[in-house]
C-alpha positions as CSV (number, residue, x, y, z in Angstrom):
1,X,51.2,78.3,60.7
2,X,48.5,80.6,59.3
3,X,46.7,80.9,62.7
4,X,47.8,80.4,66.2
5,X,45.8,77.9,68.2
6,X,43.7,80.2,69.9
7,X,42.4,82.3,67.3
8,X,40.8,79.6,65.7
9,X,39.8,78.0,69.4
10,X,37.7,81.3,70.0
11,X,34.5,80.9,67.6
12,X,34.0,77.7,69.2
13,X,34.2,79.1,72.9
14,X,31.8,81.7,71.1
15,X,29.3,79.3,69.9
16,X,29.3,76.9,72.9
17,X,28.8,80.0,75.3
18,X,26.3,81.2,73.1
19,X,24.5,77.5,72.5
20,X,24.2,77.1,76.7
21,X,22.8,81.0,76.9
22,X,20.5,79.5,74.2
23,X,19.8,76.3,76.2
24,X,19.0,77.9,79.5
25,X,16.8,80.5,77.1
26,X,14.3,77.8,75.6
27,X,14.3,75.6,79.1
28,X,11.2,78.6,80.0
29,X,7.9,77.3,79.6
30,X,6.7,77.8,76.3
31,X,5.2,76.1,73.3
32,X,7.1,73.6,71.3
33,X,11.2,74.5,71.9
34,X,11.8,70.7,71.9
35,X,13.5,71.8,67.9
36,X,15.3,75.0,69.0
37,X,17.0,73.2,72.4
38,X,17.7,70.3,70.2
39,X,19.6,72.7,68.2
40,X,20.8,74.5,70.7
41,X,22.2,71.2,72.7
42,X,24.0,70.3,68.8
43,X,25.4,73.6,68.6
44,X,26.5,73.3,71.9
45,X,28.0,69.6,71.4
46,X,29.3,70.9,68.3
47,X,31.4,73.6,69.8
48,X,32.9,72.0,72.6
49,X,34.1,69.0,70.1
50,X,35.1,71.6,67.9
51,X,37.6,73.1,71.0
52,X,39.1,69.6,71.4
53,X,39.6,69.0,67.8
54,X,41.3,72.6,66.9
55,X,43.3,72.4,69.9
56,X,44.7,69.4,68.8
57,X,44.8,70.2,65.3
58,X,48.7,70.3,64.0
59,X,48.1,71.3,60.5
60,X,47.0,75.0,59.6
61,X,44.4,74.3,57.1
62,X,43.1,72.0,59.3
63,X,42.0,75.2,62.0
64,X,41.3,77.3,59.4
65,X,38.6,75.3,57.9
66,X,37.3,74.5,61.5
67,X,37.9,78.4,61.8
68,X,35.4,79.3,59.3
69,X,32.9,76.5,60.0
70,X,32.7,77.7,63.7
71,X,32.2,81.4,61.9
72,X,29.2,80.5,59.6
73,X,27.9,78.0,62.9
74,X,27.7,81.1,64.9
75,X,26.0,83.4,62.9
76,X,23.7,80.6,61.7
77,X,22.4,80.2,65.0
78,X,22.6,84.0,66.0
79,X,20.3,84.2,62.5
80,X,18.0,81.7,63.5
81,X,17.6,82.4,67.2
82,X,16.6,85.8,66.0
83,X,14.2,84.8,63.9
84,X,11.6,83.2,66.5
């Protein structure tokens, strides 16, 4: 195996930690956030289902794809939550 289960299960934790922060952020009153917590809700969704599925994964190139997925979904929505 190229990566233990829990290496490749931490970028999700990361992004669905990161994607309820971002939830609870845009839940303030303020104009038009209905897009950003819609995003924020999928890359919350996204990251949980993501736990599940490289938990269960059995093949390695399986969690490293979901690996670097998670990677480029977390600094996606780092980039754009920055960008207000």
């Amino acid at each position: 195996m190229i990566a233990p289960n829990w290496i490749a299960v931490i970028p999700s934790i990361v992004l669905t930690l990161y994607s309820l922060k971002k939830i609870s952020d845009y839940r303030l009153p303020q104009r038009n956030n209905t897009k950003k917590i819609t995003l924020a809700i999928m890359g919350f969704l996204f990251g949980l289902s993501s736990i599940f599925i490289t938990y269960m994964a059995i093949r390695s190139w399986t969690m490293v794809l979901i690996l670097l997925i998670n990677i480029a979904a977390v600094c996606w929505s780092i980039l754009y939550g920055q960008k207000r």
